[in-house]
ZADRENVEX-937888 format. One record per atom (N, C-alpha, C): residue number from 1; residue in one letter; atom name; x, y, z. Coordinates in nm, 3 decimals. Example, Ala and Ser with C-alpha at 12.3 -4.5 7.8 and 13.67 -1.06 7.14 Angstrom:
% ZADRENVEX-937888
@seq:1 | type:a | atom:N | u:1.319 | v:-0.569 | w:0.780
@seq:1 | type:a | atom:CA | u:1.230 | v:-0.450 | w:0.780
@seq:1 | type:a | atom:C | u:1.320 | v:-0.330 | w:0.780
@seq:2 | type:s | atom:N | u:1.285 | v:-0.225 | w:0.708
@seq:2 | type:s | atom:CA | u:1.367 | v:-0.106 | w:0.714
@seq:2 | type:s | atom:C | u:1.290 | v:0.003 | w:0.787
//
This chain:
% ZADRENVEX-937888
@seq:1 | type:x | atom:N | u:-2.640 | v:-6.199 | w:-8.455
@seq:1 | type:x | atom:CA | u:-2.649 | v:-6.167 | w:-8.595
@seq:1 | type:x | atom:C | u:-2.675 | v:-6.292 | w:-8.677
@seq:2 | type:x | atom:N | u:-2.616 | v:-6.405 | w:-8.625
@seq:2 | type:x | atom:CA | u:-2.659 | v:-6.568 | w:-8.712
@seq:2 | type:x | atom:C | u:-2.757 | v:-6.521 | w:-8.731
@seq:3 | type:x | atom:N | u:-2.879 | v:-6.546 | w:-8.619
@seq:3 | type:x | atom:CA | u:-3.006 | v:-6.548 | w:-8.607
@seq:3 | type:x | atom:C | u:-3.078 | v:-6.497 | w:-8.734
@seq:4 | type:x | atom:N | u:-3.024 | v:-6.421 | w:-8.715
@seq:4 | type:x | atom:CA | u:-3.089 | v:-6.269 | w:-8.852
@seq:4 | type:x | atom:C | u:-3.092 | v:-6.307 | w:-8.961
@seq:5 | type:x | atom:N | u:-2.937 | v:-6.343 | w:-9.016
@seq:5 | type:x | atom:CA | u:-2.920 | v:-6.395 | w:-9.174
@seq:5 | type:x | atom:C | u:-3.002 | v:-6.562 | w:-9.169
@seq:6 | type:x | atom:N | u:-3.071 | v:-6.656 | w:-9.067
@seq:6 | type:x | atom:CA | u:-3.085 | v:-6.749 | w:-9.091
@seq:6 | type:x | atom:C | u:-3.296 | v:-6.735 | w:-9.134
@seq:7 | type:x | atom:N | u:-3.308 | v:-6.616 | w:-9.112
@seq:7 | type:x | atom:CA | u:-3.479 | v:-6.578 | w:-9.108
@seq:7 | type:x | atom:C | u:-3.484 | v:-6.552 | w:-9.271
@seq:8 | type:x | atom:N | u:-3.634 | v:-6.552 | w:-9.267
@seq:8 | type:x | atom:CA | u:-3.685 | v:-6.527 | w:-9.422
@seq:8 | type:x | atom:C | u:-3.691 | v:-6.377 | w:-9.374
@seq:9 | type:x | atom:N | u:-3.740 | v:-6.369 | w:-9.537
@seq:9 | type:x | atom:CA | u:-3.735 | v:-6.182 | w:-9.556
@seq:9 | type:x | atom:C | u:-3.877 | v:-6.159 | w:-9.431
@seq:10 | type:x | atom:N | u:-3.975 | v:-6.215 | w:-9.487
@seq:10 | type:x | atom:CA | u:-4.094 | v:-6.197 | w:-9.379
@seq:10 | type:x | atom:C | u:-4.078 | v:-6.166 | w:-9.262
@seq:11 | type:x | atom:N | u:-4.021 | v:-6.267 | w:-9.214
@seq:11 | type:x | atom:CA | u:-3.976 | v:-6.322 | w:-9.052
@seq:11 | type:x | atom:C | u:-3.884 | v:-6.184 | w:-9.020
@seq:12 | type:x | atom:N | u:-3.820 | v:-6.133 | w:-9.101
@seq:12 | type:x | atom:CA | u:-3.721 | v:-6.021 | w:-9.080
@seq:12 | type:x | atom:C | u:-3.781 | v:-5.911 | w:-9.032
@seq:13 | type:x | atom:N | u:-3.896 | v:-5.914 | w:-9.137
@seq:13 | type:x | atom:CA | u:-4.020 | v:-5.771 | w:-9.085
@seq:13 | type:x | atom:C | u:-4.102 | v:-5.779 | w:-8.935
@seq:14 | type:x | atom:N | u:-4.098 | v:-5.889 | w:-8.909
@seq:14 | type:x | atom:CA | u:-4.153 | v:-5.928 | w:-8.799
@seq:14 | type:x | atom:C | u:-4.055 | v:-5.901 | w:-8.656
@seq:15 | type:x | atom:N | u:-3.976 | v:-5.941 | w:-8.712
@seq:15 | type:x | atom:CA | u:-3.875 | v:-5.948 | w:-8.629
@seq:15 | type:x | atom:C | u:-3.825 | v:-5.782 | w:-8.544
@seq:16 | type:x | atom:N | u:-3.833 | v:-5.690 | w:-8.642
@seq:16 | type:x | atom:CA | u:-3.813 | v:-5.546 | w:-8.619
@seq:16 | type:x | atom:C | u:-3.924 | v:-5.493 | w:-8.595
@seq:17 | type:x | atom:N | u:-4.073 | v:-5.547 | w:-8.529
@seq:17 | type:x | atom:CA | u:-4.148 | v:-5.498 | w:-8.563
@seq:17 | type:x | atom:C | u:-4.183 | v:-5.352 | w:-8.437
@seq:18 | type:x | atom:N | u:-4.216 | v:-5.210 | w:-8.485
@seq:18 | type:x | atom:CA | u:-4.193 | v:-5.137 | w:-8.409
@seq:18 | type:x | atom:C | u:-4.248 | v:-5.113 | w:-8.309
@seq:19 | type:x | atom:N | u:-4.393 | v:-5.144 | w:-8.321
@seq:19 | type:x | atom:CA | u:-4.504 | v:-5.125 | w:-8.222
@seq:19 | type:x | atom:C | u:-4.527 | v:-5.264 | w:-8.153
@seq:20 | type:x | atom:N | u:-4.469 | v:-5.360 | w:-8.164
@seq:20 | type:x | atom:CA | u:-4.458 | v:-5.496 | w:-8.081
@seq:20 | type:x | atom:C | u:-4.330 | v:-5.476 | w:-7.978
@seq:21 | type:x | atom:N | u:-4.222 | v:-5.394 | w:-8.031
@seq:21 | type:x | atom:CA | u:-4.143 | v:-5.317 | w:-7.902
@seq:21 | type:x | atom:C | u:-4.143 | v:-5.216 | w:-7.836
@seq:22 | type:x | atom:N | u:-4.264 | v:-5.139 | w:-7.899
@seq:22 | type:x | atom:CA | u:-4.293 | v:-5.030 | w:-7.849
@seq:22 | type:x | atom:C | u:-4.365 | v:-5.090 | w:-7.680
@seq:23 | type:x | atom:N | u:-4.499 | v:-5.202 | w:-7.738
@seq:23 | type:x | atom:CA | u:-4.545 | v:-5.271 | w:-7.653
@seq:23 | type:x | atom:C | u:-4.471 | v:-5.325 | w:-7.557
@seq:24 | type:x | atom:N | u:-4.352 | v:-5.393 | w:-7.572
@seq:24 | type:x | atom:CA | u:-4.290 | v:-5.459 | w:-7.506
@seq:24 | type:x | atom:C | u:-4.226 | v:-5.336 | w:-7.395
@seq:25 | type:x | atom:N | u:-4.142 | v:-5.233 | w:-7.438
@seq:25 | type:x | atom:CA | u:-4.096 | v:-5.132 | w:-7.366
@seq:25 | type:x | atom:C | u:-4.156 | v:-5.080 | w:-7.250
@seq:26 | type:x | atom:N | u:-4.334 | v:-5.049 | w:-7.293
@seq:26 | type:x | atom:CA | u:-4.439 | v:-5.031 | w:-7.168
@seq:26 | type:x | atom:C | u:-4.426 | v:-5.120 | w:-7.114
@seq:27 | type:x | atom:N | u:-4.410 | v:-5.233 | w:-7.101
@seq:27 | type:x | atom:CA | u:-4.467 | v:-5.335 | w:-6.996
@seq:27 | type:x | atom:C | u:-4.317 | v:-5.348 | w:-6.912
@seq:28 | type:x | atom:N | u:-4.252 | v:-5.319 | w:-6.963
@seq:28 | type:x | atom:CA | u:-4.084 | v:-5.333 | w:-6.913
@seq:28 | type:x | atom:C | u:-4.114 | v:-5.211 | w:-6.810
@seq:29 | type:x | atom:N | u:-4.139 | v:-5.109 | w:-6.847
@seq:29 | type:x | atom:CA | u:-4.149 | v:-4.976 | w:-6.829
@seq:29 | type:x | atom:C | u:-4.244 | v:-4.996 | w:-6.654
@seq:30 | type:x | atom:N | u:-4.412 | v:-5.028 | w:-6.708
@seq:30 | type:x | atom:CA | u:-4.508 | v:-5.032 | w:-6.614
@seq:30 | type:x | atom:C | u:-4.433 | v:-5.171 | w:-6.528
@seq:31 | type:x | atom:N | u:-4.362 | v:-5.242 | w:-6.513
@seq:31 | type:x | atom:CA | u:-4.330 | v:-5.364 | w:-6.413
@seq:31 | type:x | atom:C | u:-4.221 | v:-5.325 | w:-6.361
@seq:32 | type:x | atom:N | u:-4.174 | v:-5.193 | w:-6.397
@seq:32 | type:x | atom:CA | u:-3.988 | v:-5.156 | w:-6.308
@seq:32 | type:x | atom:C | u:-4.047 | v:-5.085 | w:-6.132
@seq:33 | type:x | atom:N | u:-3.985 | v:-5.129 | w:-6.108
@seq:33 | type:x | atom:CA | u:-3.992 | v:-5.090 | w:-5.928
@seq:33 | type:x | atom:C | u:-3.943 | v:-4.926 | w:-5.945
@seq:34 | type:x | atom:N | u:-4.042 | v:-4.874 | w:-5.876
@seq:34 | type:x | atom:CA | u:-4.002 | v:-4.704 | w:-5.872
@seq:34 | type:x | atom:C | u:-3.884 | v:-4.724 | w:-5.793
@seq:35 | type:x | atom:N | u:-3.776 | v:-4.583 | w:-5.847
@seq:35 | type:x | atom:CA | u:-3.655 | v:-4.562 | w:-5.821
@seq:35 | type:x | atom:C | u:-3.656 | v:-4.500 | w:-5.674
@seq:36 | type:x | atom:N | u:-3.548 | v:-4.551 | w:-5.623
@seq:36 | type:x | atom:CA | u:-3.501 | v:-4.498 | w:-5.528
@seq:36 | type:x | atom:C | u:-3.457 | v:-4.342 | w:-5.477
@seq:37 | type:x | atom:N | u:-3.519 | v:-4.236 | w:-5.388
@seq:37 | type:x | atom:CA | u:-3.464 | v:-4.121 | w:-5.453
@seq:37 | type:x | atom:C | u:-3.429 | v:-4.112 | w:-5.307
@seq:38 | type:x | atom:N | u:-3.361 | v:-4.009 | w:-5.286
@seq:38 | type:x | atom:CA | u:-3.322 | v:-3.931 | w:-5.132
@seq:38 | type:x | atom:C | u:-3.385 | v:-3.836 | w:-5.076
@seq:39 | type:x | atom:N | u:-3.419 | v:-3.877 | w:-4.966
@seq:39 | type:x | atom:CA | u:-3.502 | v:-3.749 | w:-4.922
@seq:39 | type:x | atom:C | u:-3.445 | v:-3.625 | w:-4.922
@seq:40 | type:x | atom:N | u:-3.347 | v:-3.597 | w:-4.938
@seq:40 | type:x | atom:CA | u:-3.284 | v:-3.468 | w:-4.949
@seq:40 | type:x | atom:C | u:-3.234 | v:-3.443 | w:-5.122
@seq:41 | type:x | atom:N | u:-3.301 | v:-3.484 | w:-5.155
@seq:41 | type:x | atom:CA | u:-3.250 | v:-3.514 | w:-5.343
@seq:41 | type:x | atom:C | u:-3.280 | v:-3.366 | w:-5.413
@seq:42 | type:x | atom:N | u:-3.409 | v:-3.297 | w:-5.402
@seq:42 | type:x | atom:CA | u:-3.461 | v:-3.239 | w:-5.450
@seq:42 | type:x | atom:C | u:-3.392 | v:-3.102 | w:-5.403
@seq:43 | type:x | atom:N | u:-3.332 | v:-3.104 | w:-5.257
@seq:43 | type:x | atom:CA | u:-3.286 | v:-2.995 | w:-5.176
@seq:43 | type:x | atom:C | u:-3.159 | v:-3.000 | w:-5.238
@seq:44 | type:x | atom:N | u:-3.099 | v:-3.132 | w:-5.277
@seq:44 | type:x | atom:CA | u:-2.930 | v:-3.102 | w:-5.325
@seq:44 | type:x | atom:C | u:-2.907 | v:-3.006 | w:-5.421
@seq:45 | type:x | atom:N | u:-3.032 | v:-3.039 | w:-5.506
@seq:45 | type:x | atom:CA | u:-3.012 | v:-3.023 | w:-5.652
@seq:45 | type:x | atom:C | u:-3.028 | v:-2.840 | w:-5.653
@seq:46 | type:x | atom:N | u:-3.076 | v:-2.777 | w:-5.559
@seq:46 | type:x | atom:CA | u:-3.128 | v:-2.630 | w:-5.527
@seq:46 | type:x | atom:C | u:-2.990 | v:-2.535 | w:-5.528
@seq:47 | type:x | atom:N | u:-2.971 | v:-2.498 | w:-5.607
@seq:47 | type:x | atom:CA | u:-2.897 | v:-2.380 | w:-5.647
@seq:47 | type:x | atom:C | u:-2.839 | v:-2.259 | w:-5.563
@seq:48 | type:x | atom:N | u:-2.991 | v:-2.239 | w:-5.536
@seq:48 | type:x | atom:CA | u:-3.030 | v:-2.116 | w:-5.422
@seq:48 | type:x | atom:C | u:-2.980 | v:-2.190 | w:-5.252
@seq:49 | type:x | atom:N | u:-2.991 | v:-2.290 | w:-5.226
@seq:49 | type:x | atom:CA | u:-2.951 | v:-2.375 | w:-5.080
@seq:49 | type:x | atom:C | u:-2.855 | v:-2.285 | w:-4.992
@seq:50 | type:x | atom:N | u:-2.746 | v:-2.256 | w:-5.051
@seq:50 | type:x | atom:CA | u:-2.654 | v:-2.150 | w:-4.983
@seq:50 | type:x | atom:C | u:-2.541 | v:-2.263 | w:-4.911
@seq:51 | type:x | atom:N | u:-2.440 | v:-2.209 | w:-4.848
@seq:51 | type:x | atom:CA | u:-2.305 | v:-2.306 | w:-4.855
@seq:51 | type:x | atom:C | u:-2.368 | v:-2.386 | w:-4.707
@seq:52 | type:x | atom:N | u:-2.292 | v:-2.470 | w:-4.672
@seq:52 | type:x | atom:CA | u:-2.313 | v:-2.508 | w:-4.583
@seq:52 | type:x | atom:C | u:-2.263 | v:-2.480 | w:-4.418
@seq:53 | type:x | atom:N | u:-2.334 | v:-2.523 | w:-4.322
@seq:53 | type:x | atom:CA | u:-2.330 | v:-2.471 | w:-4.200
@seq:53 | type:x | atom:C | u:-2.151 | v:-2.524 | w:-4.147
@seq:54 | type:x | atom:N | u:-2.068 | v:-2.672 | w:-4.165
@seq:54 | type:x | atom:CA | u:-1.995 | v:-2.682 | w:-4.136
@seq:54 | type:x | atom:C | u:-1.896 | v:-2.778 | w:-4.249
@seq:55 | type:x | atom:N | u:-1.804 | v:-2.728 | w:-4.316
@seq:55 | type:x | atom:CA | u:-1.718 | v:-2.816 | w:-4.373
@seq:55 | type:x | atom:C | u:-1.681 | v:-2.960 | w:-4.260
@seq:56 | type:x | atom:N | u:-1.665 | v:-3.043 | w:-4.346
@seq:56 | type:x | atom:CA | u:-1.609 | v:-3.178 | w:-4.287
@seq:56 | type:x | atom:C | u:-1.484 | v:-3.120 | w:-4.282
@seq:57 | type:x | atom:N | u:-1.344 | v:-3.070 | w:-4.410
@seq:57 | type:x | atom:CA | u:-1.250 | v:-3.069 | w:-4.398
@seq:57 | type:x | atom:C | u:-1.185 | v:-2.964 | w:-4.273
@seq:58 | type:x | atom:N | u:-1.250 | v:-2.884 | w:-4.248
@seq:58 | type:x | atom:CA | u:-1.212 | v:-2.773 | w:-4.143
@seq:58 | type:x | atom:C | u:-1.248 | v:-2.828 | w:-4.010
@seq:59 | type:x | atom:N | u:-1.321 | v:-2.977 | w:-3.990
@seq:59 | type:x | atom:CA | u:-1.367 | v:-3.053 | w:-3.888
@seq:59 | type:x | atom:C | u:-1.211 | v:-3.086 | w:-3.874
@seq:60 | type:x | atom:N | u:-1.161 | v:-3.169 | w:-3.994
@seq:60 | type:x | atom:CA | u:-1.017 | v:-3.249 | w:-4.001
@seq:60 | type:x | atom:C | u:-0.895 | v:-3.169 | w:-3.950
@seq:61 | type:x | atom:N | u:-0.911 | v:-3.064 | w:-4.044
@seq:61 | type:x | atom:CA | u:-0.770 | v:-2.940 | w:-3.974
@seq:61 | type:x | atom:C | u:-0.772 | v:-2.905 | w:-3.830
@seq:62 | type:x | atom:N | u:-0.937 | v:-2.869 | w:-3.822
@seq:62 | type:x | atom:CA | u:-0.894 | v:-2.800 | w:-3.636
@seq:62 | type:x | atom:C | u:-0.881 | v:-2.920 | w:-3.535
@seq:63 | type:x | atom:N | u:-0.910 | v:-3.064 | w:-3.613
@seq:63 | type:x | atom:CA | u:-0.872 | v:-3.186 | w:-3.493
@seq:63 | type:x | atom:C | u:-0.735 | v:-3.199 | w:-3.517
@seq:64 | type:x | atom:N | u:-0.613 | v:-3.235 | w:-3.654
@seq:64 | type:x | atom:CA | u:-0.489 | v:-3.213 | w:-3.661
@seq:64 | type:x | atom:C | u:-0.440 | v:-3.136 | w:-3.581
@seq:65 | type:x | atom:N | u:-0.474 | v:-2.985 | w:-3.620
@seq:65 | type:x | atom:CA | u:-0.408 | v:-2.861 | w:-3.534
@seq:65 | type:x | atom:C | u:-0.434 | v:-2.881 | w:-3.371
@seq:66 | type:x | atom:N | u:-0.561 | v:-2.962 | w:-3.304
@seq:66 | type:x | atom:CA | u:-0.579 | v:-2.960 | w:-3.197
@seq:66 | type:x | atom:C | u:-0.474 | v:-3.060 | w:-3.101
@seq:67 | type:x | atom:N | u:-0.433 | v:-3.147 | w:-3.154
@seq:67 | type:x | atom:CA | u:-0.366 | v:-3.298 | w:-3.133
@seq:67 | type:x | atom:C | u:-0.226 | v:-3.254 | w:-3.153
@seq:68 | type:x | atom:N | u:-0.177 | v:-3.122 | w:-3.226
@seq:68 | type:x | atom:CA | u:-0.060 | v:-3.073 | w:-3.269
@seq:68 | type:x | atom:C | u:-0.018 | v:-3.011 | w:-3.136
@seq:69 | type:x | atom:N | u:-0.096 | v:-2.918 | w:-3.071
@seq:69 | type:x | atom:CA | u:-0.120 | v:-2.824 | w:-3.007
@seq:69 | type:x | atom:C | u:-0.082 | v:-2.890 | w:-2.884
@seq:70 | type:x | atom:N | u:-0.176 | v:-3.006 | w:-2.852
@seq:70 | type:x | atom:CA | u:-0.146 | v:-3.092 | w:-2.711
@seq:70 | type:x | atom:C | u:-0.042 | v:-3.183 | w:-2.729
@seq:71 | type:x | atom:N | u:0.048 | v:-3.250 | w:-2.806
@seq:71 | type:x | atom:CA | u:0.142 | v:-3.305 | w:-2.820
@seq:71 | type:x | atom:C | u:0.282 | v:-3.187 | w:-2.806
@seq:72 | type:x | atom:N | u:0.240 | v:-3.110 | w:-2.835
@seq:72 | type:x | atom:CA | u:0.344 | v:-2.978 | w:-2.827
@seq:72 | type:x | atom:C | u:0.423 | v:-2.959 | w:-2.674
@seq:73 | type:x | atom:N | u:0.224 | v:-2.931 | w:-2.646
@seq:73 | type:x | atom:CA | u:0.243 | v:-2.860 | w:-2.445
@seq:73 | type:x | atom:C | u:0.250 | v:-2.968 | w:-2.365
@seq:74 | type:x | atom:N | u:0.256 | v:-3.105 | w:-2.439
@seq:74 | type:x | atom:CA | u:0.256 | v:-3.250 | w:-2.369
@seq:74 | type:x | atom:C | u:0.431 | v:-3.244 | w:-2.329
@seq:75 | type:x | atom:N | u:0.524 | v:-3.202 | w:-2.477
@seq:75 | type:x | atom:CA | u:0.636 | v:-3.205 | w:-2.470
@seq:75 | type:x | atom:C | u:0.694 | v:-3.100 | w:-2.375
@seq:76 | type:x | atom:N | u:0.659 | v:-2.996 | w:-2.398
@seq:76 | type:x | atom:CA | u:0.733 | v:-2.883 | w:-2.317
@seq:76 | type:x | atom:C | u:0.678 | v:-2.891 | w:-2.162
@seq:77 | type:x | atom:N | u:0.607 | v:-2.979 | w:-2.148
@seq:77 | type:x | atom:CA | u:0.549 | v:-2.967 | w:-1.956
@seq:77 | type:x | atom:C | u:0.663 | v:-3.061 | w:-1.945
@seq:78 | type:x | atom:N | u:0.637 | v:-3.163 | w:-1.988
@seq:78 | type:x | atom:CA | u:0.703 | v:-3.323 | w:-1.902
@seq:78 | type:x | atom:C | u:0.848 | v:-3.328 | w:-1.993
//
């Protein structure tokens, strides 16, 4: 803000000028590296996709419950 109050009125107009940032914005714009997307990006975003084939968390429960199960019959054999 110094900057600002230390300019003439002129220099002020110049300074905001709209179509010299408009300019500037394109070239910012045309020199940015295309974005990164996911190949499955377009499929996430699909509404219609339908649920999925296997939860992770029901991966987690039936390995708990499985490890439950053999620690159990581990105890009651030996």
């Amino acid at each position: 803000m110094s900057e600002w109050r230390k300019t003439s009125g002129q220099d002020q107009s110049e300074w905001l000028d709209e179509a010299a940032a408009a300019e500037l914005m394109r070239e910012m714009l045309n020199s940015a590296p295309p974005p990164m997307l996911h190949p499955d990006g377009p499929e996430l975003l699909n509404p219609n996709r339908g649920p999925p084939a296997f939860y992770i968390e029901y991966g987690l429960i039936m390995g708990i419950w499985l490890i439950s199960v053999a620690v159990a019959v581990w105890r009651w054999m030996f």
